[in-house]
C-alpha positions in Angstrom: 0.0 0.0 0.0 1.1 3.1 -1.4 1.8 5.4 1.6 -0.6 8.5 0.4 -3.7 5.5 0.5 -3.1 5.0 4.0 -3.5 8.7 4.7 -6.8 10.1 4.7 -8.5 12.9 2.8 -9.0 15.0 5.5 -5.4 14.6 6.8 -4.0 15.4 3.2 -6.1 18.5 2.8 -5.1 19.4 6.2 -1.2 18.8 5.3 -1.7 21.4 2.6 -3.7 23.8 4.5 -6.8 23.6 2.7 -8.7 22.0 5.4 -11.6 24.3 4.1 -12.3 22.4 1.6 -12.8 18.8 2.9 -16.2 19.3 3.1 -16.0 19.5 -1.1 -14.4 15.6 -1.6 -16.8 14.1 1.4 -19.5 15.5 -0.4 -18.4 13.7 -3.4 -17.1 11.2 -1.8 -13.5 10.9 -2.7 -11.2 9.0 -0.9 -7.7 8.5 -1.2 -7.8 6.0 -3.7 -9.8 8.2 -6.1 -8.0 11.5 -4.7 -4.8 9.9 -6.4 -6.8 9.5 -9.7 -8.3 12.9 -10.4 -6.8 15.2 -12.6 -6.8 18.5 -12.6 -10.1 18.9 -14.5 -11.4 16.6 -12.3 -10.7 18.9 -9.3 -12.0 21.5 -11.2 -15.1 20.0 -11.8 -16.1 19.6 -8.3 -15.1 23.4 -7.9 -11.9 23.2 -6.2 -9.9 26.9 -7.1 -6.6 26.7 -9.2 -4.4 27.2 -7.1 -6.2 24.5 -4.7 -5.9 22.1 -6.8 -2.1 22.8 -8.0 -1.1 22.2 -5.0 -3.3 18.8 -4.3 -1.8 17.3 -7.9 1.8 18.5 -6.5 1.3 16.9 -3.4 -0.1 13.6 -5.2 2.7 13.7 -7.5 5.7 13.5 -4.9 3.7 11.5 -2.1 3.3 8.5 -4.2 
């Protein structure tokens, strides 16, 4: 198990500082195993701001 799947959403967001914004991926319903699958457009889809959601594909990119 990949390290970033044992984490939880909630943790990760909080890592980053955008805590706020957990609410947003419960509501969807993403967990760690999806988080690491969403791309950009993804994130944008479920209204997460730019520089939001540069920072969450960052974070996915060197956590795995």
């Amino acid at each position: 198990m990949h390290l970033v799947q044992a984490e939880s959403v909630d943790n990760f967001l909080q890592s980053l500082g955008l805590e706020k914004y957990a609410i947003t991926f419960q509501a969807e319903e993403v967990d760690m195993a999806a988080l690491v699958h969403m791309t950009d457009e993804d994130l944008k889809a479920i209204g997460i701001p730019m520089g939001p959601r540069k920072k969450i594909i960052l974070a996915l990119e060197t956590r795995i």
